[in-house]
N, C-alpha and C positions, 0 to 999 in steps of 0.2 A: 627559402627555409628560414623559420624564424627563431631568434635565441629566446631562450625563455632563463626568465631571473630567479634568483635564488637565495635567498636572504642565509644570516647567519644563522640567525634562528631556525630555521629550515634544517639547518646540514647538523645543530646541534640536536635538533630531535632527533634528526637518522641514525646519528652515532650513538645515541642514549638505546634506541630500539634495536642498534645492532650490538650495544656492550648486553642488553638487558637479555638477547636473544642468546649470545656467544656464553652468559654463564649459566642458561638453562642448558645447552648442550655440553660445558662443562661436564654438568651434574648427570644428565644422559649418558654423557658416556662412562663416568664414572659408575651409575648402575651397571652397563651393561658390562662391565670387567666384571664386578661382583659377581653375574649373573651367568658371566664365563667360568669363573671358578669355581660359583656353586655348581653349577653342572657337571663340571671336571671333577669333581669329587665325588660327586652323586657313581657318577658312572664308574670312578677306579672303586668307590663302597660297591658297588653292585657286581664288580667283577670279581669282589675279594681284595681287591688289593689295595688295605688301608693298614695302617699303623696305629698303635695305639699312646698316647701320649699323660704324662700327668697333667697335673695342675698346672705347674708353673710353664711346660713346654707349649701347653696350649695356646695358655695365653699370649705366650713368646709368639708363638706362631700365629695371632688372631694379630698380633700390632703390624703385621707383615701387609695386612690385609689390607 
């Protein structure tokens, strides 16, 4: 069985393609939380059971997000 070589350069592109990979899924999974709580509210609006809030709660409530 034979070893096979592997330059620096080699292992720095891997890690460049595995940071570049690791913050698209970052950003994935970051949608799909959004995409969790727009649905969870979707569904408590649809059941009725939402609150209504002003201006400034909202917002309070959007920086949560």
């Amino acid at each position: 069985m034979g070893q096979q070589q592997i330059t620096l350069e080699d292992v720095y592109q891997k890690v460049s393609k595995i940071e570049i990979f690791m913050s698209k899924m970052d950003q994935y999974l970051e949608d799909l939380e959004f995409a969790r709580r727009t649905e969870e509210a979707y569904q408590r609006h649809e059941a009725g059971d939402f609150i209504e809030l002003d201006e400034k709660e909202f917002l309070k409530e959007m920086k949560k997000w």
